[in-house]
N, C-alpha and C positions, 0 to 999 in steps of 0.2 A: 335633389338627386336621390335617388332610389336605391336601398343598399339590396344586396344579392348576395344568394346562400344557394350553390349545386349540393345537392343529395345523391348521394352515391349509397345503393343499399344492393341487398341480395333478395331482390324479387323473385326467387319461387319460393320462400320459405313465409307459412301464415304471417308467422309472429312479423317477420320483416313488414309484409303487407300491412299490418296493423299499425306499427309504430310508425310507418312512413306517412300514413293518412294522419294521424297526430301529429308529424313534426311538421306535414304541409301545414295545417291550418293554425298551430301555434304561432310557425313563422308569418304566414300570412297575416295574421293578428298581429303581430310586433311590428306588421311593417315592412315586410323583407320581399325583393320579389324572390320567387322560389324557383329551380329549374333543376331538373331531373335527369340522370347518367343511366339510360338501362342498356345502353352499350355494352359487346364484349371488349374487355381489354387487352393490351398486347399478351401474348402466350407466346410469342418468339424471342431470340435475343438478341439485347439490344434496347434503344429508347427510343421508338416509332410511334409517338403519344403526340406530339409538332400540331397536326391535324386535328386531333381531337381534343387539345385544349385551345386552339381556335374556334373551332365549332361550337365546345361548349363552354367559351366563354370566362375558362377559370381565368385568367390573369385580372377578371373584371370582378370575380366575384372578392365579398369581404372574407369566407371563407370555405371551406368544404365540409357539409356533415356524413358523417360514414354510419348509417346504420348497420350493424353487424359484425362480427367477430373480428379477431386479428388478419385473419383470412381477405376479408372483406377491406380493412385498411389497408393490407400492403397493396390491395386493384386502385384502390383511390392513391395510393403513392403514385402511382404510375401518369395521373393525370395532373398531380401539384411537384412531381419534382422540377426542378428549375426556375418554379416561377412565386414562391417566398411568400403563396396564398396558405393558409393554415388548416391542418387538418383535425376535427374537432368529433372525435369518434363516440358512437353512443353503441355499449356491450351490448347485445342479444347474444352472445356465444358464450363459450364454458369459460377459458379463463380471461381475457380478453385484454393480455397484459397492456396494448397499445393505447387501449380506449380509456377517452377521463371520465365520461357520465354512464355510470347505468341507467338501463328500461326504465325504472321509475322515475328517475329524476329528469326526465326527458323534458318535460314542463318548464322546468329550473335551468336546465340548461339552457332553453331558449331564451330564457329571463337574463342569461347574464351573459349571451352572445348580444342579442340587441340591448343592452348597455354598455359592450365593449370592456364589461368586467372578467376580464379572462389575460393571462398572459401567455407570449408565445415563447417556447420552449423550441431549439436546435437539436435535432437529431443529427447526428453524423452515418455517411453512408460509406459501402465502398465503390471506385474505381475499376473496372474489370476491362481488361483487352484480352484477346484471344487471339491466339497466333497458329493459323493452319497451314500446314505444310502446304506449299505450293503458290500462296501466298503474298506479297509484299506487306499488304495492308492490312495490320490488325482491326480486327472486330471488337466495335466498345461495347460496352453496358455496365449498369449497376444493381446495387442492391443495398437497401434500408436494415433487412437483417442478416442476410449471410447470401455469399456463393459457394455452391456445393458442384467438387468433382467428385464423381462416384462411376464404377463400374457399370458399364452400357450391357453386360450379361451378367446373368448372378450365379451362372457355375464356376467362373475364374474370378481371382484377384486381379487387380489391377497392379499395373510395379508402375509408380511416381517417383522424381526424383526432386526433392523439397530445397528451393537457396532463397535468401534473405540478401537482398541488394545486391543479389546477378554473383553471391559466394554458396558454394554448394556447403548441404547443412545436413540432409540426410538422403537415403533412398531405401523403400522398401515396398513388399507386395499389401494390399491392403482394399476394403468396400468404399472406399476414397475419405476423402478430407476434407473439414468445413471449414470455410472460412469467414467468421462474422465481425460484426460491430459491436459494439459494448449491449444497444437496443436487441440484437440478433442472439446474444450471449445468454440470453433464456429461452431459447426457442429451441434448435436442431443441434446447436452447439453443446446446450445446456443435456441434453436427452444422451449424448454421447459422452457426458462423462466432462465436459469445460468447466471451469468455474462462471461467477456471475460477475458479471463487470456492471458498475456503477456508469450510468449515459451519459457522464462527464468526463470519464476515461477516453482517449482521445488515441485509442488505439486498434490495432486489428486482430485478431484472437484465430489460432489455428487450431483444427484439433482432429488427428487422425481419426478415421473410422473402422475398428479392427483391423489395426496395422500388426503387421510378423515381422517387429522388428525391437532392438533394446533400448531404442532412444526413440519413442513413439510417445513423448509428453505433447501437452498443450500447451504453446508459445502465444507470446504477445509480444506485437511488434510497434514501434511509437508510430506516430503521423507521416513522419518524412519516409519511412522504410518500403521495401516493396516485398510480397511473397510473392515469388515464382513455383508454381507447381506444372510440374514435365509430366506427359504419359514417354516412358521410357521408350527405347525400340526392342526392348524386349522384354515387355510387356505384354500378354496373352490375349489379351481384349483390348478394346477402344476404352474410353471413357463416354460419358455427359454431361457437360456443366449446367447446373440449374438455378438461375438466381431466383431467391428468396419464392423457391417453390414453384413457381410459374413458366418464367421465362429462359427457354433454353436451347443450347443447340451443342450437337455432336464432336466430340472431340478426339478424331483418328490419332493411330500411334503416332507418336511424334509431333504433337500438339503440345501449346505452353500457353499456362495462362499464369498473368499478372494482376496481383490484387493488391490494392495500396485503400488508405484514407481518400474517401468524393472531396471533389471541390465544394459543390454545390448541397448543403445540409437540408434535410427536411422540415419543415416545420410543424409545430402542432400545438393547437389553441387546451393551454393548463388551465383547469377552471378551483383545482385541489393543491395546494400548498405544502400538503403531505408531502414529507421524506420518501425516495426511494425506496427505503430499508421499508417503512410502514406500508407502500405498495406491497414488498417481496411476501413479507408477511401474511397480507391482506389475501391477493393472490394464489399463494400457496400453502394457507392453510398452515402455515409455521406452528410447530411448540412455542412459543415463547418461555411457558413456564416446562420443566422437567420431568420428566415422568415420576422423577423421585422425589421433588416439590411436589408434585402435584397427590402420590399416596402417602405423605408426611402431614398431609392437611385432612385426613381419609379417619376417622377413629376406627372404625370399622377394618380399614386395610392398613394401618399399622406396623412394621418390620418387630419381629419378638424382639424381647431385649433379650439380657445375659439371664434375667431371672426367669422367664419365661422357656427360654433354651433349658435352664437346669432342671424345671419342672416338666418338662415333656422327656426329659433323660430319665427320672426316677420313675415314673408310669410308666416307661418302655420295659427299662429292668422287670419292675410288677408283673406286670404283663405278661413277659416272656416272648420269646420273639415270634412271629409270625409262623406256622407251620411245626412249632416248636414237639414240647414234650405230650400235648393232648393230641397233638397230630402223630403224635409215635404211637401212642397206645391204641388209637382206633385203628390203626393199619396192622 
């Protein structure tokens, strides 16, 4: 029986072009039959993906390779949520926090997909209903790393009203509020000020977006809890909800949406053993060492001591001070 690997990449960009014609004939070489995603993905909200992981066949494949940035895996999320096939992303983008292989090691990774040396890793996603006035039956969808309400105009704030298991917790006017996963907790979340959540943290992370208000912290909520965010009725604009940057749809005064912990976890083919903390690092270009270690180790850039201090005191006196008594007599 013949194993299978879908390629999900971003075909207008060279570089993609290039590393996709390598990862076909590597896989081809291992063995694998290879099949191709240049479909557009869902852009609405909601999980309308049913069809086209029939078509393309992911529930068959052993797993998914995503050439291309972060950007480019959360399109391929959209074709392996639900169905427990693994996502095995290879970086062409800048920081590429989702992805396990970089461009070069594109070779090696196929080396240790067709051996099956790789393990899979549970991402946690969330939950999303939308409740529109007029209504009965809320609108579902998810997201891998965040759903974001924000302001549908950008001359007015928006006024939300924030409760935690259906108890009111705050309200205030505000460019809206993100709501992610611990995975999502470096992305939109992290740029407004969240902290980073570890991907084993098994919780949902809030965090206002220039809110005018005194209790406008970032919360975390456990597994079982739900956040409700209200556009109030007096509130001056609508909102938009937009999962994980893509998929979204309009959210009139008087809209509520609920965000909790997915049933359904994503998954994704680890081929590095490395710690998190040595991702964040890696990633982001961390200090590790101090800036004060690091001119302590400097001969050259040295801090004076007490005796160095005394000597640049007594050649100042010498000296006389700047503009002093030869600046008096030439004037």
């Amino acid at each position: 029986m013949s194993r299978r690997v879908l390629i999900v990449t971003h075909g207008g960009r060279p570089e993609a072009v290039a590393a996709l014609s390598e990862a076909v004939r590597e896989l081809t070489e291992a063995g694998f039959e290879v099949a191709l995603h240049d479909d557009d993905l869902a852009e609405s909200f909601g999980d309308h993906m049913a069809a086209a992981r029939a078509r393309e066949g992911v529930t068959e494949s052993e797993a998914v390779m995503v050439l291309g940035g972060d950007g480019t895996i959360l399109r391929a999320a959209e074709l392996t949520h639900g169905t427990g096939v693994p996502l095995l992303g290879v970086n062409l983008g800048h920081v590429g926090f989702l992805a396990e292989s970089e461009r070069d090691d594109l070779r090696h990774a196929v080396r240790r997909l067709a051996a099956r040396d790789y393990e899979v890793e549970e991402r946690s996603v969330v939950d999303v209903a939308v409740h529109l006035p007029g209504e009965d039956t809320p609108r579902t969808g998810w997201a891998l790393n965040e759903a974001t309400v924000e302001k549908a105009r950008r001359e007015r704030m928006v006024e939300v009203g924030i409760s935690v298991d259906g108890r009111p917790l705050s309200s205030f006017g505000c460019d809206g509020v993100v709501m992610s996963t611990a995975t999502g907790s470096t992305a939109h979340a992290f740029s407004a000020g969240g902290p980073v959540m570890w991907p084993e943290v098994d919780g949902v992370l809030l965090v206002p977006l220039s809110a005018h208000a005194l209790f406008a912290r970032p919360l975390v909520i456990g597994p079982r809890s739900t956040y409700t965010v209200k556009v109030l009725e007096r509130s001056p604009v609508p909102a938009v909800l937009t999962c994980d940057g893509r998929r979204r749809i309009d959210l009139p005064v008087g809209s509520w949406v609920e965000v909790r912990s997915g049933a359904l976890p994503l998954r994704f083919a680890r081929l590095s053993h490395a710690p998190f903390t040595d991702r964040l690092v890696s990633k982001f270009s961390l200090p590790v060492v101090g800036w004060r270690e690091m001119a302590a180790k400097r001969p050259d850039h040295r801090a004076p001591d007490r005796a160095d201090q005394a000597d640049q005191a007594d050649e100042a006196d010498q000296d006389g001070p700047p503009g002093g008594a030869e600046h008096e007599k030439e004037a």
